[in-house]
C-alpha positions as CSV (number, residue, x, y, z in Angstrom):
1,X,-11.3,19.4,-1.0
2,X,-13.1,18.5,-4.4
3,X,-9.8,17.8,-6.5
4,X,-11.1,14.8,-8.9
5,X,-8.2,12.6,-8.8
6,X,-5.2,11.9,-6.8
7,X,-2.2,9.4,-7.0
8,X,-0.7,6.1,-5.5
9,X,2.9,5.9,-5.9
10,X,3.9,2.4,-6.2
11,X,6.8,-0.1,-6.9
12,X,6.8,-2.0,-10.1
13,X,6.0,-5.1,-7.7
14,X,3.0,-3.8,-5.9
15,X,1.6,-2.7,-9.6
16,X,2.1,-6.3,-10.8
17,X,0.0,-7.9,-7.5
18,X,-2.4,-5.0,-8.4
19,X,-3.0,-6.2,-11.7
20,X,-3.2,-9.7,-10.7
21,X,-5.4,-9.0,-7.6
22,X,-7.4,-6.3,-9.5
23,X,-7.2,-5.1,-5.7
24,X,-5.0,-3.2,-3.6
25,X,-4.7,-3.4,0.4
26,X,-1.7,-1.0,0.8
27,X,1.5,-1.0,1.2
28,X,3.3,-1.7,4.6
29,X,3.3,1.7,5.6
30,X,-0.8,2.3,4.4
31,X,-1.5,-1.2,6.4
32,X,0.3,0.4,9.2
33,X,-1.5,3.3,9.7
34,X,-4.5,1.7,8.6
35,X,-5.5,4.0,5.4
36,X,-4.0,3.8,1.9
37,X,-2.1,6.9,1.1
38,X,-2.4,9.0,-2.1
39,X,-1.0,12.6,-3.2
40,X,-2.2,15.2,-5.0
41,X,-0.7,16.2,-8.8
42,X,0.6,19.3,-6.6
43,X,1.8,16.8,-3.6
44,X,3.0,14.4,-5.8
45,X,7.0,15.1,-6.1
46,X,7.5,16.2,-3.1
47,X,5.9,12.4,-1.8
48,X,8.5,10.6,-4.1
49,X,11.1,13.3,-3.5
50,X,10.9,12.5,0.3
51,X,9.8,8.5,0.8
52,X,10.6,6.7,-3.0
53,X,13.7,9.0,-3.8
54,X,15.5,5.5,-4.2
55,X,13.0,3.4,-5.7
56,X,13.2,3.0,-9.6
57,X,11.0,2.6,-11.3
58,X,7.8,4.3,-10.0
59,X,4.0,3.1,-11.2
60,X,2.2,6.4,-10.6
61,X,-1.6,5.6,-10.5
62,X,-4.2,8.4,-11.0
63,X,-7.4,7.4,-8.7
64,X,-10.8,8.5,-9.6
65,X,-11.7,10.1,-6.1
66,X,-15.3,10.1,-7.1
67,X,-15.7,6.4,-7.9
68,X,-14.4,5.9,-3.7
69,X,-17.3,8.0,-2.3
70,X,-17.2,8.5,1.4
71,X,-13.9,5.9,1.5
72,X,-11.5,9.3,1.2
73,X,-10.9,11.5,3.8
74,X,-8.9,14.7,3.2
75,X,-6.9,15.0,6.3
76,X,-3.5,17.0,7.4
77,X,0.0,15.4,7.1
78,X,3.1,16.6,5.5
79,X,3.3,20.3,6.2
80,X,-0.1,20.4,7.5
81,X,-1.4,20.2,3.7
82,X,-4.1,18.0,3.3
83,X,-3.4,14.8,1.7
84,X,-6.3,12.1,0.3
85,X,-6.6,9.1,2.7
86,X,-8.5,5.8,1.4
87,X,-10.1,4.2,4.2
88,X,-10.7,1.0,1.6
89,X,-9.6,-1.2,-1.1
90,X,-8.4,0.4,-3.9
91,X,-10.1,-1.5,-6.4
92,X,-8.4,-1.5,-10.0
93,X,-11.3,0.2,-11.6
94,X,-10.7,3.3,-9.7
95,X,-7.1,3.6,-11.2
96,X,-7.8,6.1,-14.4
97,X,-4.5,6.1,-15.7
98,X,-0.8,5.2,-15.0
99,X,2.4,6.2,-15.8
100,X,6.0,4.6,-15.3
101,X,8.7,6.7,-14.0
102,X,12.6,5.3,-14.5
């Protein structure tokens, strides 16, 4: 896959420590499986849709794949699509934009 950014879906909360940290570690469920996830612009409603459907509001962070280097791995999940894994810190710099969702 060469898409050049994907997206961290995260509660207002994790996007506050984010800021203050100017790092992010994951969420429980990224710490869990031991890679942060991201989705897609084509992946990306159908993550919130399925695990943040209660969960208002949304920070949506586009990620600068490029800037992560060899920390992404493209592998299968959901539907056997390949989702961007970050086998890292996300560091703040990476984040290119963000947008709130209510």
């Amino acid at each position: 896959m060469t898409a050049a950014t994907a997206f961290k879906i995260l509660t207002q909360q994790q996007w506050a420590d984010f800021e203050r940290e100017r790092v992010f570690r994951g969420a429980s469920v990224d710490i869990a499986d031991g890679y942060i996830h991201l989705s897609t612009a084509e992946q990306l409603e159908g993550t919130i849709a399925k695990y943040f459907a209660d969960c208002r509001p949304l920070m949506i962070a586009e990620v600068d794949l490029f800037l992560l280097g060899d920390a992404v791995r493209w592998e299968p999940a959901r539907g056997g699509d390949l989702f961007p894994h970050i086998y890292a810190e996300l560091p703040i710099h990476a984040v290119v934009s963000l947008q709130k969702r209510d």
